[in-house]
N, C-alpha and C positions, 0 to 999 in steps of 0.2 A: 530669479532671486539674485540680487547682488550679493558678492561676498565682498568688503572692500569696495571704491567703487570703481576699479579698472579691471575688474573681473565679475562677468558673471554666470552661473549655473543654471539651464535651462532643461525644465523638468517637460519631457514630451507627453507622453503616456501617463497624465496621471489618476487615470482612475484605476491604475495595474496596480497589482498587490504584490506585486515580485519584481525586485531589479530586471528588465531587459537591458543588453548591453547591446555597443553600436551595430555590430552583424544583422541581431534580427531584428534593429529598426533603419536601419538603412533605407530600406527598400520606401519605407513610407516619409522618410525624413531627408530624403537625399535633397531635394530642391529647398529647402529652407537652409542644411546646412553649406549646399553652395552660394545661394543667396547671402549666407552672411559673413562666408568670407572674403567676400567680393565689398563687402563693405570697409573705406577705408580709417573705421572704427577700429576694425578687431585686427592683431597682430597674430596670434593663434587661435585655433580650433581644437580641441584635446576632444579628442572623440574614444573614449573606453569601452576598450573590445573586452576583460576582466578585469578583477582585480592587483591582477599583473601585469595586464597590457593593453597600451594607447595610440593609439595612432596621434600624430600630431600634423596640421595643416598649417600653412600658412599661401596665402596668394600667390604671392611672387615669390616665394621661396621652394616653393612645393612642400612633400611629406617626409614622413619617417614613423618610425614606432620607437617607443622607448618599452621594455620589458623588465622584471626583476623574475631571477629563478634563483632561489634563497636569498644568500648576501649577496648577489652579484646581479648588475644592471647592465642595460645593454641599449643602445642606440642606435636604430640602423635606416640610414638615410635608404628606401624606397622608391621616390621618386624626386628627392630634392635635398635640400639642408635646410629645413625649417628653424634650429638651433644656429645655425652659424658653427658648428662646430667643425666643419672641412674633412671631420674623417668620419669612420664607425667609431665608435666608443662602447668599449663592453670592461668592467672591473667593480671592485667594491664601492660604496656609496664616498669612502674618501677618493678613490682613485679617479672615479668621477666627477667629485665633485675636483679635483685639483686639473683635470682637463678641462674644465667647463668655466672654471673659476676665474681668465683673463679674460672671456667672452661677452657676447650679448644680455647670455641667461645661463649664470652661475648657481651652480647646483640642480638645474633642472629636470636632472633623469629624476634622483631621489624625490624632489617634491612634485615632480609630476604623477608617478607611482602613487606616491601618497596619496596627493587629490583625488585622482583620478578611480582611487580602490578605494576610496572612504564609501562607505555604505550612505550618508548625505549628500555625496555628488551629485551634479548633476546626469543628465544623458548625454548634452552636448554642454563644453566650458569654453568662455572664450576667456580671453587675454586679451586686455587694449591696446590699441598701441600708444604707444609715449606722447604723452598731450591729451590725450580722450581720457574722459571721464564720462561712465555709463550712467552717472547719477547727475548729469548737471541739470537737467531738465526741472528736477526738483530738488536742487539747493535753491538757499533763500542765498545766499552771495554765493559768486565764484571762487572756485577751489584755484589756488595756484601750483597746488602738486597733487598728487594722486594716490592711491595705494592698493594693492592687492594682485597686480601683472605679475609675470613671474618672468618682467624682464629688468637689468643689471641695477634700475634705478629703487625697483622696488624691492630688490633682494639683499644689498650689502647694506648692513648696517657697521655704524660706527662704533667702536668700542675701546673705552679707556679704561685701564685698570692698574692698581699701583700694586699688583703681586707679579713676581718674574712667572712668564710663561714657556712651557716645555714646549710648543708646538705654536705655529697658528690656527687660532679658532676658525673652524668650520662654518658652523651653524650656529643658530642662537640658541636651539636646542644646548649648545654647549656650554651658555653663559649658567644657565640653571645646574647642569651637574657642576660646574665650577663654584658657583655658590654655594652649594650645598657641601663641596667638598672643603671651600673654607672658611665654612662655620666649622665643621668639623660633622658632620652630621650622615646618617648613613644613607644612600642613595634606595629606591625603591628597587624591587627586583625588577622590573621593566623601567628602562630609562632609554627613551629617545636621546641620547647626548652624552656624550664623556670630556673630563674633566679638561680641560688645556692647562692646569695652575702644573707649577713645577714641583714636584713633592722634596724639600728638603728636610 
């Protein structure tokens, strides 16, 4: 299944009635998931060992896992720096993302976590690399950009706004609690995102 078309999520097992994670398919899926990241299509591999933790591949970069144990994230290069991030990284989802955020793939522990623990995930997810598009086969014209990698080009977005801001915004998660904070309106009790408007 494509999500986006520079990403897509590949269901292995699927006549299983219960999530299996990478560990107990490993054994039967190992050559398909080196076979494809040997292709110079795909930039990562996120292979989800729970819903807490990923392992992440890349060819020529080698691995890592990225982990979440409550509010805190953790990146630990294993066999390589698949992220480009040069050290370990372990802190909250800002302090992560403010280390990740001049890099290749800014914010990526938290949205990898995310994807990768979403119960729709797939078994194995890839990531394209910059240029590839997984759907060109069947578009009726060529696409000139892409969407859905979880690298630098598909993750910053732009943003204008004419209220003074107390911080820089994060995520985009944060444009929606922002909005809502200046409508005036009260936030849900679960909100992915906090405000960045400056309260005067």
């Amino acid at each position: 299944m494509v999500s986006g078309n520079a990403m897509a999520l590949l269901y292995l097992d699927v006549h299983e009635t219960t999530r299996r994670w990478w560990p107990s398919l490993e054994g039967s899926w190992y050559s398909l998931a080196d076979m494809l990241l040997r292709r110079p299509s795909v930039d990562l591999l996120l292979l989800p060992h729970s819903s807490e933790r990923c392992e992440i591949r890349s060819e020529s970069r080698g691995s890592a896992v990225v982990s979440r144990d409550g509010a805190r994230y953790r990146y630990e290069r294993t066999g390589g720096d698949p992220l480009r991030l040069g050290a370990d990284v372990e802190g909250t989802a800002d302090e992560t993302h403010d280390a990740s955020r001049d890099g290749d793939y800014p914010d990526a522990l938290v949205q990898i976590i995310a994807l990768a623990g979403s119960a729709r995930a797939g078994d194995m997810i890839l990531s394209a690399t910059p240029g590839w598009d997984f759907r060109s086969r069947y578009e009726p014209i060529p696409h000139r950009s892409a969407h859905g990698a979880l690298h630098r080009d598909h993750m910053v977005v732009p943003l204008l706004t004419n209220r003074p801001t107390a911080h820089m915004p994060r995520r985009t998660t944060d444009v929606f609690a922002s909005t809502m904070a200046a409508l005036g309106v009260h936030p849900p009790a679960v909100l992915d995102g906090t405000s960045f408007l400056r309260a005067d």
